[in-house]
C-alpha positions in Angstrom: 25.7 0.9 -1.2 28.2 1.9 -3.6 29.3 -0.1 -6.9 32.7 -1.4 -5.0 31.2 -2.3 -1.8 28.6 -4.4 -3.5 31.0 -6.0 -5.7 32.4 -7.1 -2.9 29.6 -8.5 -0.9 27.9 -10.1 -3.5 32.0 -11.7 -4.4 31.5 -12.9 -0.8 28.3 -14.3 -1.1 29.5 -16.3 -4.2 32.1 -17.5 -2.1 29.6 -18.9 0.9 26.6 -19.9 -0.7 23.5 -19.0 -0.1 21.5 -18.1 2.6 18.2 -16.7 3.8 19.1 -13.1 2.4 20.3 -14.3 -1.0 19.3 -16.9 -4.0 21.5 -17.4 -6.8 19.3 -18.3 -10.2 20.9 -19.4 -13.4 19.4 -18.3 -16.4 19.3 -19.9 -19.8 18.1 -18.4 -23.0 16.7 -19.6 -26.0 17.2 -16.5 -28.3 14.4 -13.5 -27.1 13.0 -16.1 -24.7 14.1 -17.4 -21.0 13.7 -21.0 -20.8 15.3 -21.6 -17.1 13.7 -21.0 -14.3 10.0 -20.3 -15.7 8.0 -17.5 -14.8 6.3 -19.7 -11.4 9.2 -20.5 -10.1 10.7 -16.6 -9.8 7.5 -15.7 -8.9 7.7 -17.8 -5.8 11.4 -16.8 -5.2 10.4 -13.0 -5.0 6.8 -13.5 -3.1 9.2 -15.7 -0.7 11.4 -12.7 0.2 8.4 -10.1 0.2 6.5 -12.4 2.8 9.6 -12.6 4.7 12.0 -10.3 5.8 13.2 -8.9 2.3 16.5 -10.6 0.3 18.4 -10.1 -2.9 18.1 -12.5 -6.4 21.6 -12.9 -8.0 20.8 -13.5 -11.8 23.7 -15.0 -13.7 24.8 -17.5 -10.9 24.5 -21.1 -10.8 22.8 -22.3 -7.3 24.6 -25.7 -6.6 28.2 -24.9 -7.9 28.1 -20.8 -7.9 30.2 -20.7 -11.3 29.3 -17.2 -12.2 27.5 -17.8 -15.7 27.0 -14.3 -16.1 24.1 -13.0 -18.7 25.1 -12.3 -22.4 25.8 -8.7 -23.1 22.9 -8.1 -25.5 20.5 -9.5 -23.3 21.1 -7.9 -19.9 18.0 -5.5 -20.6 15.3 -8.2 -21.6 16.3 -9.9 -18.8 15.8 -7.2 -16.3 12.7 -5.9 -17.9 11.4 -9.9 -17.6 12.1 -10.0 -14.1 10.5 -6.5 -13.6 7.3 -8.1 -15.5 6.9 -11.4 -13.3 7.3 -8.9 -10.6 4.1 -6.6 -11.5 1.8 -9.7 -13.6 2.5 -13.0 -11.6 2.4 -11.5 -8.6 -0.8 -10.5 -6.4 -0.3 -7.7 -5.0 2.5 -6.8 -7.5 5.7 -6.4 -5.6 8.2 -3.7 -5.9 11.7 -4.2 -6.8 15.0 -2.6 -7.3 17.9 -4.3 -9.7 21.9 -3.4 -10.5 24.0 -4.5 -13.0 27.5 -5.7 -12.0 30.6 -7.1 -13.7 32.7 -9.2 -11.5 36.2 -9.4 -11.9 38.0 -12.1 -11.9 34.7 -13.5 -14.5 36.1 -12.0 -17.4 33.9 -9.0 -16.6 30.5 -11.5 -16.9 26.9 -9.0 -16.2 24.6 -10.5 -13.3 21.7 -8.7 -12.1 21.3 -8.2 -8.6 17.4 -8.2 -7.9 16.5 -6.3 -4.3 13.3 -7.0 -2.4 12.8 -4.8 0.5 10.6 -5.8 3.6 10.0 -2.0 4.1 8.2 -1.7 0.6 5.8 -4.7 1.5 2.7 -3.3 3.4 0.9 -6.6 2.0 1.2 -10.5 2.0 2.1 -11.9 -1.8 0.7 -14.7 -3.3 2.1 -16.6 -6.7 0.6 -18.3 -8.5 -2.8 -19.2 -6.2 -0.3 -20.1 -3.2 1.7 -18.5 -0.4 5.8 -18.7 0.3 8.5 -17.5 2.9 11.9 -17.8 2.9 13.2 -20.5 5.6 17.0 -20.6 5.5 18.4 -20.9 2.0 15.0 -22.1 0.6 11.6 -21.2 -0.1 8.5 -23.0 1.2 4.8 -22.8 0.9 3.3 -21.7 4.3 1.3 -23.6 6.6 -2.2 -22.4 7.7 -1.0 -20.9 10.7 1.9 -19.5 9.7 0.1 -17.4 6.8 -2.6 -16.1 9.4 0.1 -15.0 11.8 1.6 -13.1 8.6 -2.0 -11.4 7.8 -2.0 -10.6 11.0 0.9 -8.9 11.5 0.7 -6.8 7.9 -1.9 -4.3 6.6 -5.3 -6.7 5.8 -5.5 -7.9 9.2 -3.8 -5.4 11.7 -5.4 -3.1 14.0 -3.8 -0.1 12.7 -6.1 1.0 9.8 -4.7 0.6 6.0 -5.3 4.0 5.6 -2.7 5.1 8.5 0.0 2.9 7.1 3.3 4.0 5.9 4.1 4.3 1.8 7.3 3.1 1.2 9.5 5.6 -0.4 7.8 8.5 0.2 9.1 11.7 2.3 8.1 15.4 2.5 9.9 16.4 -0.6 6.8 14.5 -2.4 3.9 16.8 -1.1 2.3 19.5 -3.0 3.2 22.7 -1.0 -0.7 24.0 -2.4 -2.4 20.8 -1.0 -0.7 20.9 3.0 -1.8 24.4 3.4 -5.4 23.4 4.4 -3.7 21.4 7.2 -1.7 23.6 8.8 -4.0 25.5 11.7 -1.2 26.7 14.2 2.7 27.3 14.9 3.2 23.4 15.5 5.9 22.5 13.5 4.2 21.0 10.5 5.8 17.1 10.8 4.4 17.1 13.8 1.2 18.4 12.6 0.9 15.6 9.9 1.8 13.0 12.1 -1.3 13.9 14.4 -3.5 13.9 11.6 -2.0 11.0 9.9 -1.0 11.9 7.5 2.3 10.6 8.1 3.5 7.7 9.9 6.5 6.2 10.9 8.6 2.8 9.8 10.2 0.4 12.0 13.5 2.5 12.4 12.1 5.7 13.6 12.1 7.5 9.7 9.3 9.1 8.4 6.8 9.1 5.4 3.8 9.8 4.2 0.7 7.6 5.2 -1.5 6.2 2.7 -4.2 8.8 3.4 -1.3 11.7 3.3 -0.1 10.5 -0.7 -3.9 10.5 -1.4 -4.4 14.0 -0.1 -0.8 16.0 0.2 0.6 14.5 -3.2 -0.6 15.5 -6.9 -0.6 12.3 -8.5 -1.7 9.5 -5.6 -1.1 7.1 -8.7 2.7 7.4 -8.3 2.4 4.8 -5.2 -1.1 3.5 -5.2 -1.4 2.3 -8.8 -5.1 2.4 -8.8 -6.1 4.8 -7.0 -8.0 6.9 -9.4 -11.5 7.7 -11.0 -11.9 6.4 -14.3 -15.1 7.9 -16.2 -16.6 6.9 -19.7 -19.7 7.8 -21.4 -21.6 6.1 -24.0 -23.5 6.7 -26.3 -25.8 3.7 -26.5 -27.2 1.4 -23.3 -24.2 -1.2 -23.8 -20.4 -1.1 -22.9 -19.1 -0.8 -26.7 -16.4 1.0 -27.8 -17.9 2.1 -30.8 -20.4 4.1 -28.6 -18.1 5.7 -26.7 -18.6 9.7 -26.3 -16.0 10.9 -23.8 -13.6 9.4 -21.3 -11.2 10.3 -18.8 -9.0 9.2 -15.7 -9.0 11.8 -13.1 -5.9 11.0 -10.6 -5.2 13.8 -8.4 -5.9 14.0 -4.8 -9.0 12.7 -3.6 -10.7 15.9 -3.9 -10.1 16.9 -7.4 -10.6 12.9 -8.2 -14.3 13.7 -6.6 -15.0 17.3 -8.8 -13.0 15.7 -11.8 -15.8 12.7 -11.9 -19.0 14.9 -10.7 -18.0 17.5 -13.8 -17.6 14.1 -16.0 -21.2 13.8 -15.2 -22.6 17.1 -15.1 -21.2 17.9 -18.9 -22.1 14.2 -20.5 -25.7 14.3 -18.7 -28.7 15.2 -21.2 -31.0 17.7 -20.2 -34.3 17.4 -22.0 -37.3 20.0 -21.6 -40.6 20.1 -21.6 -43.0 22.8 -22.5 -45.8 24.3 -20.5 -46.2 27.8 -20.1 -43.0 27.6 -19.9 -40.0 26.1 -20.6 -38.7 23.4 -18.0 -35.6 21.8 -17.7 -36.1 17.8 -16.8 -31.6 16.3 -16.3 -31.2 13.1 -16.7 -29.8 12.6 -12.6 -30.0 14.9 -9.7 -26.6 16.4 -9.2 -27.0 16.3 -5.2 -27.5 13.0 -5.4 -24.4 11.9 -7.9 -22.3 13.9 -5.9 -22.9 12.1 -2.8 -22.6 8.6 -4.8 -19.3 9.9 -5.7 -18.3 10.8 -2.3 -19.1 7.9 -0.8 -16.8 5.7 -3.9 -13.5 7.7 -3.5 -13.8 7.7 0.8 -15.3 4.7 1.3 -13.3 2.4 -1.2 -10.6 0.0 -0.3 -7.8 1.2 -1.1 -5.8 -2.0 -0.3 -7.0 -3.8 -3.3 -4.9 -3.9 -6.4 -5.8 -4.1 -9.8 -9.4 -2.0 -9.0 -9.9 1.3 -9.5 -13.1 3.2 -9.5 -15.3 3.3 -12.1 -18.1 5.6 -13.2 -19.9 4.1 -17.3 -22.5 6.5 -17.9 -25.0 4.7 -20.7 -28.7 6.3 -22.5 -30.7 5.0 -20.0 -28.5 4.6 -16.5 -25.3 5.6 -14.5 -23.1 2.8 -12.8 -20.5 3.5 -10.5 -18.0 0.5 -9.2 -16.4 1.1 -5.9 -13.2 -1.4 -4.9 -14.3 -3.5 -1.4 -16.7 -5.9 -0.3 -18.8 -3.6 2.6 -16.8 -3.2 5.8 -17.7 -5.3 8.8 -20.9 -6.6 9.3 -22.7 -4.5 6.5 -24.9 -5.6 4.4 -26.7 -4.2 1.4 -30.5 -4.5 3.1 -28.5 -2.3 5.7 -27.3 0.5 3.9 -30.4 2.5 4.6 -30.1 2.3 8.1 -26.3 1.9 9.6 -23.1 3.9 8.9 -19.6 2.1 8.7 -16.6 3.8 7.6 -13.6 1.9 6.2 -11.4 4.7 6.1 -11.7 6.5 9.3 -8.8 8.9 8.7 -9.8 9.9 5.2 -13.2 10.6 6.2 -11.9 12.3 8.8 -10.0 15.0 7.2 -12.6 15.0 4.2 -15.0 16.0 7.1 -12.9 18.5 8.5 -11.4 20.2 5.8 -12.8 20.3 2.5 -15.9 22.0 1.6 -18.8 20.6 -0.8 -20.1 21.8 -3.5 -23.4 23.6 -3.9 -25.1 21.3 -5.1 -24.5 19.4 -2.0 -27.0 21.5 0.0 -24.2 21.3 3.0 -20.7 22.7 3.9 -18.3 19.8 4.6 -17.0 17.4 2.0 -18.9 14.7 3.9 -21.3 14.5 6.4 -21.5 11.7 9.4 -24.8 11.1 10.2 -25.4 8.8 7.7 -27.9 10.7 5.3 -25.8 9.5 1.8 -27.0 6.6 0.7 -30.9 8.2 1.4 -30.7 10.6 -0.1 -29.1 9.1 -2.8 -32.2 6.9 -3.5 -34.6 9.3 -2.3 -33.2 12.2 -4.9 -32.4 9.7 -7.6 -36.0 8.0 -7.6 -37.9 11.2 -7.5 -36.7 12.6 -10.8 -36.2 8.7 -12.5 -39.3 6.9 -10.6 -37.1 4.0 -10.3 -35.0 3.2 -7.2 -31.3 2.9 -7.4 -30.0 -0.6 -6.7 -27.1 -1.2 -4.8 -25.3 -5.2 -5.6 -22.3 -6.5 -4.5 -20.2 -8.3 -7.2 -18.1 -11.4 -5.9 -17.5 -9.9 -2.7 -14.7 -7.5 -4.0 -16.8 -4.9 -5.6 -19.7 -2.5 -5.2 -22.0 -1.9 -7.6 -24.6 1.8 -7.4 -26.8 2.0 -10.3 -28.4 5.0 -11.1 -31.2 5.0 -13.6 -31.5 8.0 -16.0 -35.0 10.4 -15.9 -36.1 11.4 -18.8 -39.6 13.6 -20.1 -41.4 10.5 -19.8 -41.4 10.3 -16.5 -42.8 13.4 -15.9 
């Protein structure tokens, strides 16, 4: 929409009142700090419009009268860029917004920020402040019980499509990395149509189309861009404790998933000791078995739920042990005794196309990326315990997280 034809709806809108697809929010300062409305209460305004069918925040404008207050020249951007921060902190999951500045004539040219919030770029349902709120008419209220579970229903954590197949918002083909689709493309298909039956791609309400989540996490060189978390983060210490002090090396690897997967098994591979012992011989005696990190690895970045904010992988390496925290309670019925024996996938597509596509490393002792027959987590323990003489222990951490730990070998156990 262009600057005029805004100007003249959001003139109109003055002139009205309210409704269910705009709130008007006056806002008083007390120098660098907003005193009116506090943090909670925009929180709930934009959660409101995210759970609902998306709406605009008018910034400057008095709710009962509509007298066009405006926003004081000099403080237009710490306004915006404390809206924007409610938006990201108070929010869970953060939502995305869009603002524009406009001077209104006939206001003596008085700045209010229009605030957009999209239904399009809301896969999830937002909570503020430990509660839940839609818009109903011009107001906001907190859901009932059955009105939320209708909501998770119809959105990402509850429907049947998988997360992994869902549309990101704003993205299009001009975002993938021409090197990363090559892979893909088997035949003289046109290639939209082959991403879309790989899903790679899906499609929004009104026909347009976009990348899926598992196509930004494989077709696009910085997943990161969309899914803020949806990296490897790798530190090694020097000591057995988590203290800065100690730390040797760290790095964030957030490429597609495949590089995420070398990026964090080379993390390990270089910050690994290898001790030796001395027969006739010299023998080498690392600290982990490569074949076995690898596959811990694997199963992190395609098994991880990517749905969860705020999480991202994380692989500590310490003197005596490795831990590696994957985002996600298990998936389904799964338990920890039963890791040994079943296989569930979370992310069918992603393991899908990891499957298909990729190729392992050699220290895999197999082709594929992944293998389906559910020999990972065994030989994880079997491989790791061998060289270590301890077994790796698997814990789940308030239900949101997986812990692997992965103790260190060292000539002492040989």
């Amino acid at each position: 929409m262009n600057i005029e034809k805004l100007t003249r709806d959001i003139m109109f809108h003055i002139r009205i009142g309210e409704d269910s697809s705009i709130e008007f929010k006056s806002v008083k300062l007390d120098g660098n700090k907003v005193k009116d409305p506090n943090k909670d209460k925009m929180a709930h305004e934009i959660a409101a419009f995210a759970n609902g069918q998306g709406g605009r925040l008018l910034l400057g404008v008095t709710d009962n009268t509509r007298e066009v207050e405006g926003i004081p020249d000099d403080k237009v951007s710490f306004v915006e860029e404390w809206i924007v921060n409610i938006s990201q902190n108070n929010i869970q999951p953060p939502v995305k917004i869009d603002t524009r500045l406009l001077q209104l004539p006939d206001n003596e040219g008085k700045i209010v920020i229009v605030l957009y919030i999209e239904i399009s770029k809301s896969i999830m349902v937002h909570q503020s402040a430990g509660r839940y709120y839609q818009r109903v008419g011009s107001t906001k209220q907190e859901m009932k019980p059955d009105v939320l579970a209708r909501l998770f229903q119809q959105r990402s954590q509850s429907r049947l499509i998988r997360f992994d197949e869902i549309l990101v918002p704003d993205t299009n083909s001009t975002d993938i990395d021409k090197s990363l689709k090559k892979r893909f493309l088997k035949s003289v298909t046109p290639e939209h149509k082959q991403f879309h039956k790989l899903h790679l791609s899906a499609l929004d309400d009104d026909g347009s189309s976009g990348l899926s989540v598992t196509g930004v996490l494989l077709l696009t060189s910085n997943p990161t861009q969309w899914l803020n978390n949806a990296y490897v983060q790798c530190v090694a210490y020097s000591g057995g404790e988590r203290d800065a002090a100690d730390q040797i090396d760290a790095a964030d690897y957030t490429g597609p998933l495949d590089q995420q997967i070398n990026g964090a098994f080379e993390f390990v591979r270089k910050n690994m000791r290898i001790e030796a012992i001395k027969t006739l011989g010299r023998i080498d005696l690392p600290q982990y078995n490569l074949g076995a990190i690898f596959e811990a690895i694997v199963n992190a970045v395609a098994h991880r739920d990517y749905s969860m904010t705020g999480r991202r992988i994380r692989l500590h390496m310490f003197s005596d042990r490795l831990e590696l925290y994957t985002p996600g309670a298990l998936p389904n019925s799964l338990t920890i005794d039963g890791l040994m024996e079943n296989t569930v996938t979370r992310n069918e597509t992603i393991v899908n196309l990891l499957s298909r596509y990729y190729n392992a490393r050699e220290e895999a002792g197999r082709q594929a990326l992944i293998e389906r027959r559910g020999e990972g987590v065994p030989k994880i323990i079997k491989e790791s315990k061998k060289i270590s003489g301890r077994e790796p222990e698997y814990q789940l951490i308030d239900n949101n997280e997986l812990l692997l730990t992965i103790y260190a070998a060292s000539k002492n156990n040989y």
